[in-house]
MMTF fields as JSON, N, C-alpha, C and O atoms, coordinates in Angstrom:
{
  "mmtfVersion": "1.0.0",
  "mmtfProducer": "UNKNOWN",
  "numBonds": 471,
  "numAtoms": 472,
  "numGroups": 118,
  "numChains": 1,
  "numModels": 1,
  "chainsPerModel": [1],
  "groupsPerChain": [118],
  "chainIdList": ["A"],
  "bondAtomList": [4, 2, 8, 6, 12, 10, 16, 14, 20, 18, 24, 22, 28, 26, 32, 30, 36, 34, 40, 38, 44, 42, 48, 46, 52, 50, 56, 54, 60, 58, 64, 62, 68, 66, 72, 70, 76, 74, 80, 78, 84, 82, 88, 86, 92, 90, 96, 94, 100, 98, 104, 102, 108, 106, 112, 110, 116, 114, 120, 118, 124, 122, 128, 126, 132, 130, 136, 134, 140, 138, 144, 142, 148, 146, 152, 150, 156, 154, 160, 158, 164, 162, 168, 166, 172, 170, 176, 174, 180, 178, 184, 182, 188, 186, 192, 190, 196, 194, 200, 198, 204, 202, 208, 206, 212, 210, 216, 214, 220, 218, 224, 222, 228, 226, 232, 230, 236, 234, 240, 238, 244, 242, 248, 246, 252, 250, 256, 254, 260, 258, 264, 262, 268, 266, 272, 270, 276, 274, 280, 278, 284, 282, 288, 286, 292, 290, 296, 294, 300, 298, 304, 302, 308, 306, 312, 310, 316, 314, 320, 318, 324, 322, 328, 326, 332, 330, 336, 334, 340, 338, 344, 342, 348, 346, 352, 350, 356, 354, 360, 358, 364, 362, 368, 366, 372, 370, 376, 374, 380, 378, 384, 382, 388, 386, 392, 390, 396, 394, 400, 398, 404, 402, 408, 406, 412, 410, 416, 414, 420, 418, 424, 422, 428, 426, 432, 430, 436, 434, 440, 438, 444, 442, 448, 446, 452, 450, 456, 454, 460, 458, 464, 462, 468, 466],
  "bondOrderList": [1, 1, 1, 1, 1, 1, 1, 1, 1, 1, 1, 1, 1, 1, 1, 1, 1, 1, 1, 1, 1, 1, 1, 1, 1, 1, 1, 1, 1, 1, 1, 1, 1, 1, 1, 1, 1, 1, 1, 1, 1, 1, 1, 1, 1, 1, 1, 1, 1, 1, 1, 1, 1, 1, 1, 1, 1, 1, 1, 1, 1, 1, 1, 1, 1, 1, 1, 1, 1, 1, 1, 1, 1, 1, 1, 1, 1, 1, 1, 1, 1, 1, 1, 1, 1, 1, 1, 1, 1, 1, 1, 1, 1, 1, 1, 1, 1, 1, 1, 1, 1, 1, 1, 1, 1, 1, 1, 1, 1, 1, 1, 1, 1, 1, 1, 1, 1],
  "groupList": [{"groupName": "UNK", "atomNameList": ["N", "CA", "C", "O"], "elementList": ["N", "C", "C", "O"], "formalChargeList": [0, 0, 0, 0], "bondAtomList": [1, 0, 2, 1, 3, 2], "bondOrderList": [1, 1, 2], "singleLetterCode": "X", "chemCompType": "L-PEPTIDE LINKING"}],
  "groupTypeList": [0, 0, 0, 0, 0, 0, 0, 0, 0, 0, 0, 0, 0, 0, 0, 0, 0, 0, 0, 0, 0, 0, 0, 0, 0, 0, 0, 0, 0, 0, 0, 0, 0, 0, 0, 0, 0, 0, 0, 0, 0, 0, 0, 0, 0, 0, 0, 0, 0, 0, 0, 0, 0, 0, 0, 0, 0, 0, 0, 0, 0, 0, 0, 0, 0, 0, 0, 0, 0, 0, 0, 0, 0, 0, 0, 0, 0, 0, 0, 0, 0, 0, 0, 0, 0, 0, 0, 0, 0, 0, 0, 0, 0, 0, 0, 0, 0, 0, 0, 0, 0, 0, 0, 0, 0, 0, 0, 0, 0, 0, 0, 0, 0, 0, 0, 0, 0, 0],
  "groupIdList": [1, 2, 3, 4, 5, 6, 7, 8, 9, 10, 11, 12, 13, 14, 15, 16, 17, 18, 19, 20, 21, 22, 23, 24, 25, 26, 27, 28, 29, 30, 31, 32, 33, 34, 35, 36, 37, 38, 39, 40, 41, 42, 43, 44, 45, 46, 47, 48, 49, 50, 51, 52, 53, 54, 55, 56, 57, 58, 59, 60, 61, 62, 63, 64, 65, 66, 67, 68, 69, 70, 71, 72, 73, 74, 75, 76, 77, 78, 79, 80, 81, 82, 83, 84, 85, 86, 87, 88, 89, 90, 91, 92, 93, 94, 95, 96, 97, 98, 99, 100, 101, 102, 103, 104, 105, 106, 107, 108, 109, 110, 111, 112, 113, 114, 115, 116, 117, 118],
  "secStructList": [7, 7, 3, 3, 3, 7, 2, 2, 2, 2, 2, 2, 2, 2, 2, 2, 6, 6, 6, 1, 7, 6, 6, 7, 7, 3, 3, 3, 3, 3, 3, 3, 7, 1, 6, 6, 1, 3, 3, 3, 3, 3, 3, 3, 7, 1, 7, 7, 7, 6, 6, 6, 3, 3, 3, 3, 3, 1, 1, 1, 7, 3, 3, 3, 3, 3, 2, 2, 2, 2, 6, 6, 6, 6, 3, 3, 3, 3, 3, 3, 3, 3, 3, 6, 6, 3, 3, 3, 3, 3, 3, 3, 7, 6, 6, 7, 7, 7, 5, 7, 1, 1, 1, 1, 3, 3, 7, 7, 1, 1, 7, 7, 7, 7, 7, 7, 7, 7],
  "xCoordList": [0.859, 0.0, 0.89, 1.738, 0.878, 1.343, 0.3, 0.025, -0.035, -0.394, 0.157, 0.445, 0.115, 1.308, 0.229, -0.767, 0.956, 0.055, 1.58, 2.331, 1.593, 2.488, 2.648, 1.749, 3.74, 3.675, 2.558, 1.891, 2.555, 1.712, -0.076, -1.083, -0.012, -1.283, -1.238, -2.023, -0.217, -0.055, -0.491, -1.599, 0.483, 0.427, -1.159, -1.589, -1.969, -3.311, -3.711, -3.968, -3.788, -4.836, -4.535, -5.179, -3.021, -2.881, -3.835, -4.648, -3.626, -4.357, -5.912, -6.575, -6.32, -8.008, -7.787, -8.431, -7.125, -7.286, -6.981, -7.133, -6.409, -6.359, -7.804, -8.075, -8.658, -9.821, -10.78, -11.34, -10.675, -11.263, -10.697, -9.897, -11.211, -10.92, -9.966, -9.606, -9.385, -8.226, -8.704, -9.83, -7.783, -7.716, -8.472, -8.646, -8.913, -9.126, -8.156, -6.94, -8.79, -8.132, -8.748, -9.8, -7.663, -8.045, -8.526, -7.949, -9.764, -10.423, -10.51, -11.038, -9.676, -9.465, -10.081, -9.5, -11.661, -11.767, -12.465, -12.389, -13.299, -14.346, -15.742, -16.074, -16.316, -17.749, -18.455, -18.19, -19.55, -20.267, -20.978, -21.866, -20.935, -21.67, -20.763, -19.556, -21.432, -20.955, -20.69, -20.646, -20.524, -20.728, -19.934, -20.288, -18.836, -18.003, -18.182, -17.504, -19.121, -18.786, -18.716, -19.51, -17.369, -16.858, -16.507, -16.244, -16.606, -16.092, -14.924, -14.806, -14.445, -13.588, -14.457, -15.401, -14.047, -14.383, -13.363, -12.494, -13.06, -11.733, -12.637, -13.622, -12.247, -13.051, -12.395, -11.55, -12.684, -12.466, -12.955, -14.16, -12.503, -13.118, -12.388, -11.184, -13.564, -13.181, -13.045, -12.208, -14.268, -14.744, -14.045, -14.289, -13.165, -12.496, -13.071, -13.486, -13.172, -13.623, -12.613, -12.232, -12.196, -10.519, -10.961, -10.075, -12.076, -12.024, -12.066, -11.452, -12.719, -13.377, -12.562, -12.73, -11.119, -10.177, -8.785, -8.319, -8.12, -6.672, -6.196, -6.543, -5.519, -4.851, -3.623, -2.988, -3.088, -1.15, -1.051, -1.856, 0.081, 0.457, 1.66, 2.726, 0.942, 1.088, 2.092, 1.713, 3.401, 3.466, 3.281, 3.406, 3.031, 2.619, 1.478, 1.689, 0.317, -1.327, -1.542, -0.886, -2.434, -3.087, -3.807, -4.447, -4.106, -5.248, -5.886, -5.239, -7.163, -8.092, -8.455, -8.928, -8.174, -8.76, -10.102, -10.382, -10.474, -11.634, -10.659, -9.945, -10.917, -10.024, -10.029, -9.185, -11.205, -12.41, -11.671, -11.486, -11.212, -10.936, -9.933, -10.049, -8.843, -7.302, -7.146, -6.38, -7.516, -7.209, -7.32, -6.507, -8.89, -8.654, -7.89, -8.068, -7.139, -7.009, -5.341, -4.483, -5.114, -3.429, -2.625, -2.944, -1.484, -0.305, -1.145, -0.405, -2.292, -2.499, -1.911, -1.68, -1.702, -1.091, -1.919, -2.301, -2.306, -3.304, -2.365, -1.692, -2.666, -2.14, -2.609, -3.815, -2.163, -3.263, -2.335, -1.118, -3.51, -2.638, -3.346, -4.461, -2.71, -3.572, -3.283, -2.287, -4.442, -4.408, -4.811, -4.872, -5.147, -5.724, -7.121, -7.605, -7.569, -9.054, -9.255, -10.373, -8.38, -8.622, -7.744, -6.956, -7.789, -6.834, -8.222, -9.431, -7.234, -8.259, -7.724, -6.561, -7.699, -7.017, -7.053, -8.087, -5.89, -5.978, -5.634, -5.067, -6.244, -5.833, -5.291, -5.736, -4.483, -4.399, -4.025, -3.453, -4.582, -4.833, -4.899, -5.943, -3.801, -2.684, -4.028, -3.685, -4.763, -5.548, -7.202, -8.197, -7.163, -8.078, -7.963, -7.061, -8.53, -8.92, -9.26, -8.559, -10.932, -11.031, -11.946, -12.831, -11.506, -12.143, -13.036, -12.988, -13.983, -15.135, -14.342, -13.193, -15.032, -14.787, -14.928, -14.162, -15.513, -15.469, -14.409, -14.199, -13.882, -12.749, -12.616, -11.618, -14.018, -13.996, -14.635, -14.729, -15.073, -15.734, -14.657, -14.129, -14.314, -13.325, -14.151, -15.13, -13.319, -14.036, -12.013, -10.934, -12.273, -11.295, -11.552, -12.705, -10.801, -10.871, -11.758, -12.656, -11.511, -12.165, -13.012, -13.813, -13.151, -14.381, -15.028, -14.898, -15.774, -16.176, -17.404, -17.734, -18.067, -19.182, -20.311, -20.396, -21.274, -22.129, -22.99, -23.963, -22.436, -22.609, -24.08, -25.309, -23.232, -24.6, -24.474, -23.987, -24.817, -25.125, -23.451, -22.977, -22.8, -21.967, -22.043, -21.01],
  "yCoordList": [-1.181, 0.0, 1.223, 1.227, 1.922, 3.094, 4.636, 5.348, 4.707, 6.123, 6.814, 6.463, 8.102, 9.203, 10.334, 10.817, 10.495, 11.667, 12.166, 11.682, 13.738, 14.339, 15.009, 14.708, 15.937, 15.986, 16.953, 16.758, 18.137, 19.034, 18.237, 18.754, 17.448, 16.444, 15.723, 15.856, 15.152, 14.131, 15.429, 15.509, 16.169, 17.296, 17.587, 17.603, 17.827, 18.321, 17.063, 17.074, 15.73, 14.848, 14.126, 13.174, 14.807, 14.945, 15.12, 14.456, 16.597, 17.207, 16.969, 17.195, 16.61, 16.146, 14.673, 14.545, 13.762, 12.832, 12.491, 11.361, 13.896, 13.976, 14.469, 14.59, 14.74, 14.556, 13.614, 13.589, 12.791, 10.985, 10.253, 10.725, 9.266, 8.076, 7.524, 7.704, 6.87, 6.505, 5.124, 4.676, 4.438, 3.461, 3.415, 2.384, 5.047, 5.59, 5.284, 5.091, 5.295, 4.71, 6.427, 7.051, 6.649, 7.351, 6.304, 5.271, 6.793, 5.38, 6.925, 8.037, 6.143, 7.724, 6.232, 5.183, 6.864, 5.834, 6.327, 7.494, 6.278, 6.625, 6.338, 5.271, 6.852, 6.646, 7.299, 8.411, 6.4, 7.226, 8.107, 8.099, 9.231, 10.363, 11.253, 11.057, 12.407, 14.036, 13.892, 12.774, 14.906, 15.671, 14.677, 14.482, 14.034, 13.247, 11.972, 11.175, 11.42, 9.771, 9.265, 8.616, 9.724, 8.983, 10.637, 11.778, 10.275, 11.745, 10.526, 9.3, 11.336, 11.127, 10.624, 11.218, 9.891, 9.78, 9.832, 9.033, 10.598, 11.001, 11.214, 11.953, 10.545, 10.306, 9.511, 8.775, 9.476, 8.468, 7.29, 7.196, 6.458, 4.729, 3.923, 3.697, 3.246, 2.481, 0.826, -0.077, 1.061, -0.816, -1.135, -0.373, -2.238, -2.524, -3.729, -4.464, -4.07, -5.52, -5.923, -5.513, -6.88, -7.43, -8.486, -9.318, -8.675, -9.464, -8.416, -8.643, -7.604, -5.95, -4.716, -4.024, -4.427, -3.86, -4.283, -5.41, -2.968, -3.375, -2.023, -0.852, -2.449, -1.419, -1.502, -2.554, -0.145, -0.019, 1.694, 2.598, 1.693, 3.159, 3.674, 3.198, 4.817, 5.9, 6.75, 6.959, 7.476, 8.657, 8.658, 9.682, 7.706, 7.531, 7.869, 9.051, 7.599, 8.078, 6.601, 6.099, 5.702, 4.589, 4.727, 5.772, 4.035, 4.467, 2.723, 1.678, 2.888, 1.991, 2.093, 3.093, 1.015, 1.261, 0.084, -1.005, 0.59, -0.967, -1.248, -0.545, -2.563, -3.43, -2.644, -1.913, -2.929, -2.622, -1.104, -0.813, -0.049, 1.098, 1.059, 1.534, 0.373, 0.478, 0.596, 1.45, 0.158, -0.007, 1.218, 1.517, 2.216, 3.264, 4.606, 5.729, 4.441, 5.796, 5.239, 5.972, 4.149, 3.68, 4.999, 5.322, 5.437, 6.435, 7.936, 8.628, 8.025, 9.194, 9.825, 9.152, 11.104, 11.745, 12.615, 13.345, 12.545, 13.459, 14.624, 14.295, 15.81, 16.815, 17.954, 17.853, 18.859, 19.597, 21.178, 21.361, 22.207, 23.449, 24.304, 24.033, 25.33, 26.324, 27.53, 27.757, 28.402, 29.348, 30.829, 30.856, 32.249, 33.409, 32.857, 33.264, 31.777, 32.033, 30.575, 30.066, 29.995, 28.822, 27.795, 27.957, 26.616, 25.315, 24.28, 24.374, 23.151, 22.057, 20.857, 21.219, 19.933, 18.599, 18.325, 17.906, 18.561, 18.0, 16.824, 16.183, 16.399, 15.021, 15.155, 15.993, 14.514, 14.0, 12.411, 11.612, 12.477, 10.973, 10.489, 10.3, 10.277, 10.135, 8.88, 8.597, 8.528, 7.399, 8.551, 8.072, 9.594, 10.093, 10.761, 11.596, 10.741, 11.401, 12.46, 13.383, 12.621, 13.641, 14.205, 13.562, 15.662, 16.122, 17.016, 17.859, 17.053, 18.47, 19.493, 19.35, 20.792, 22.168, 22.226, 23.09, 21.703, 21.343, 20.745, 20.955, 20.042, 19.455, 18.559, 18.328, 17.906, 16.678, 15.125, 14.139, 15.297, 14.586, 13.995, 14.914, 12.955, 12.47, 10.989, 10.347, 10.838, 10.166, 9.241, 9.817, 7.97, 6.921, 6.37, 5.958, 5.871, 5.07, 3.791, 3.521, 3.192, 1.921, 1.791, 0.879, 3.098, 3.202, 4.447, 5.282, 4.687, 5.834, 6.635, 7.82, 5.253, 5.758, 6.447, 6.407, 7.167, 7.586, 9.172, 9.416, 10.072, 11.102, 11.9, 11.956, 12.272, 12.998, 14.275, 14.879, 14.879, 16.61, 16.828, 15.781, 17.914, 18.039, 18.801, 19.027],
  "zCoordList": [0.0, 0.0, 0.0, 0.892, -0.55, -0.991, -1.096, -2.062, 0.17, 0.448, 1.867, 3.011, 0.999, 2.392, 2.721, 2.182, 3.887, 4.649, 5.335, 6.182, 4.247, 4.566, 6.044, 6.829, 6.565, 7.698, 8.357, 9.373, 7.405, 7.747, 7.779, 8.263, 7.383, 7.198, 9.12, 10.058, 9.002, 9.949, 11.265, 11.795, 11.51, 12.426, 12.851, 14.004, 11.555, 11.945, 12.631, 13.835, 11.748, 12.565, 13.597, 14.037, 14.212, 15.844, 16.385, 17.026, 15.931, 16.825, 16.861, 17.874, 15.97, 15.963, 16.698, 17.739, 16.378, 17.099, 18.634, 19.097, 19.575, 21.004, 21.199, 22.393, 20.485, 20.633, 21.417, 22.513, 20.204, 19.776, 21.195, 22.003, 21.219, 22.265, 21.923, 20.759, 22.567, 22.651, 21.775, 21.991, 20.744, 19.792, 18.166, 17.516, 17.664, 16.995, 15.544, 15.555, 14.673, 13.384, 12.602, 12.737, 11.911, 10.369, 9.423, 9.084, 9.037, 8.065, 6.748, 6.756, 5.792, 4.464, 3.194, 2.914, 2.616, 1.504, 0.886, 1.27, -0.02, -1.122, -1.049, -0.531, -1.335, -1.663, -2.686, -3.143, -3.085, -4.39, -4.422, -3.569, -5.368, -5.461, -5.692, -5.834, -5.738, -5.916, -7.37, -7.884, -8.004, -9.675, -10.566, -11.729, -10.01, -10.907, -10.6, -11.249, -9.55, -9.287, -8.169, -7.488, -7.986, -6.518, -5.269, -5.65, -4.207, -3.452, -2.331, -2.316, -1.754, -0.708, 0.93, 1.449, 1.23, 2.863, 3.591, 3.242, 4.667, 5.849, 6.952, 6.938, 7.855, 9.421, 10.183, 9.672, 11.846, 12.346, 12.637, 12.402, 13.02, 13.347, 13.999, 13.876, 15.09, 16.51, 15.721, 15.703, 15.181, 14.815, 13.444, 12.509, 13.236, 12.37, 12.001, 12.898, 10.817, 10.088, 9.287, 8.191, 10.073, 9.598, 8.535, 8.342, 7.803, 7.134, 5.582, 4.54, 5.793, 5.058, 4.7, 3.696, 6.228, 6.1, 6.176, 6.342, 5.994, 6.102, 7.14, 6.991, 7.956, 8.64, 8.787, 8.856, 8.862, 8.907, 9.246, 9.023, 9.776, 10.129, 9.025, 8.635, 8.77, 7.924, 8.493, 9.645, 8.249, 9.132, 10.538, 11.21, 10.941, 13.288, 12.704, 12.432, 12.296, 12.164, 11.982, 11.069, 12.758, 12.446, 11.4, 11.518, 10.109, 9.226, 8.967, 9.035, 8.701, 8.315, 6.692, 6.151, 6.131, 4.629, 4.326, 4.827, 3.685, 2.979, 1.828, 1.112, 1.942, 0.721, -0.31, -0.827, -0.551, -2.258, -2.595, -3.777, -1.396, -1.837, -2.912, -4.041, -2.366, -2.18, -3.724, -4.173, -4.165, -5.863, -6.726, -7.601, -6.261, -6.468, -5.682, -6.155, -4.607, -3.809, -3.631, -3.14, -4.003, -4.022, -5.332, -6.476, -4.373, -4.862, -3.477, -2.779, -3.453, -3.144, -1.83, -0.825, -1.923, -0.671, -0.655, -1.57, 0.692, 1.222, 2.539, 3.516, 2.075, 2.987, 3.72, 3.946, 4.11, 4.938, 4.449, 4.478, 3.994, 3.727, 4.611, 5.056, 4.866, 5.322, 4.585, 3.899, 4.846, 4.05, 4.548, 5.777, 3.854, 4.503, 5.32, 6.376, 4.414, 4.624, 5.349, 5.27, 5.939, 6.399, 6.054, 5.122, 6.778, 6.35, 5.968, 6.177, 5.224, 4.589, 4.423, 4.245, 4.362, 3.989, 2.505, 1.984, 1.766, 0.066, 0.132, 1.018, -1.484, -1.731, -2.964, -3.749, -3.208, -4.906, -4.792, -4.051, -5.76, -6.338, -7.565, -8.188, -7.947, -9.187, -10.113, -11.261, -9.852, -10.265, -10.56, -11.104, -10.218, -10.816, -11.91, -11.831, -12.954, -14.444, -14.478, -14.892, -13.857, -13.749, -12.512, -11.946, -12.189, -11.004, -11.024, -11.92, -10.129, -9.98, -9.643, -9.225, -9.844, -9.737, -7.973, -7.546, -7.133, -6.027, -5.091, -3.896, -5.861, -5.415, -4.433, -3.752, -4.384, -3.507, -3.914, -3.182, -5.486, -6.357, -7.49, -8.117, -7.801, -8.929, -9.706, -9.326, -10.841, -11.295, -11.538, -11.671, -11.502, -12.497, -13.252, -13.12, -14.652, -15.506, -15.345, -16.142, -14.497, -13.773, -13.301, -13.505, -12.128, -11.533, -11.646, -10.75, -12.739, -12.701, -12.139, -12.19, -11.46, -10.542, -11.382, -12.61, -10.415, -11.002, -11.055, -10.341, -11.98, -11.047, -10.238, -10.299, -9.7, -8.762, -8.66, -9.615, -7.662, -7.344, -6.379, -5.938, -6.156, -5.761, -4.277, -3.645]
}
């Protein structure tokens, strides 16, 4: 598996995860919908389905994947910028084609999902 969560990435979801309860997973995967297909899912998660996921540490960040994801969101580095008007978590994801004007909607070759409203 080959996805990074740079430092300025890692740094933020420190700090969100002294939040969370203690044994908290970053679960970073996909789901369908939004303007191009597929959108992003980034959250946390207690309950792991070891038959369903895969888990490994990233950077010191525990992360949770679904199998089924990995195929599309494998190479991606997800990071965190900040800016005048706020910080945000980016992604790129070398396996997407093409993206919404939104920037949280992508579509792949493979899986191109189905689009919806953004």
């Amino acid at each position: 598996m080959s996805i990074t969560i740079t430092d300025h990435a890692r740094q933020q979801i420190q700090v969100m995860m002294k939040e969370e309860s203690e044994g908290a997973y970053l679960r970073f995967g996909v789901k369908g919908g939004g303007c191009s297909g597929l959108s992003y899912s980034l959250g946390f998660e207690y309950d792991i389905n070891q038959e369903l996921d895969t888990t490994e540490v990233i950077n010191g960040i525990p992360v949770v994947l679904n199998n089924q994801d990995i195929p599309i969101i494998e190479g991606t580095t997800i990071d965190f910028k900040q800016n005048m008007m706020g910080g945000g978590f980016s992604i790129d994801n070398p396996n997407a084609i093409i993206s919404c004007g939104c920037g949280s909607s992508f579509r792949t070759k493979d899986k191109a999902g189905v689009p919806g409203d953004c």
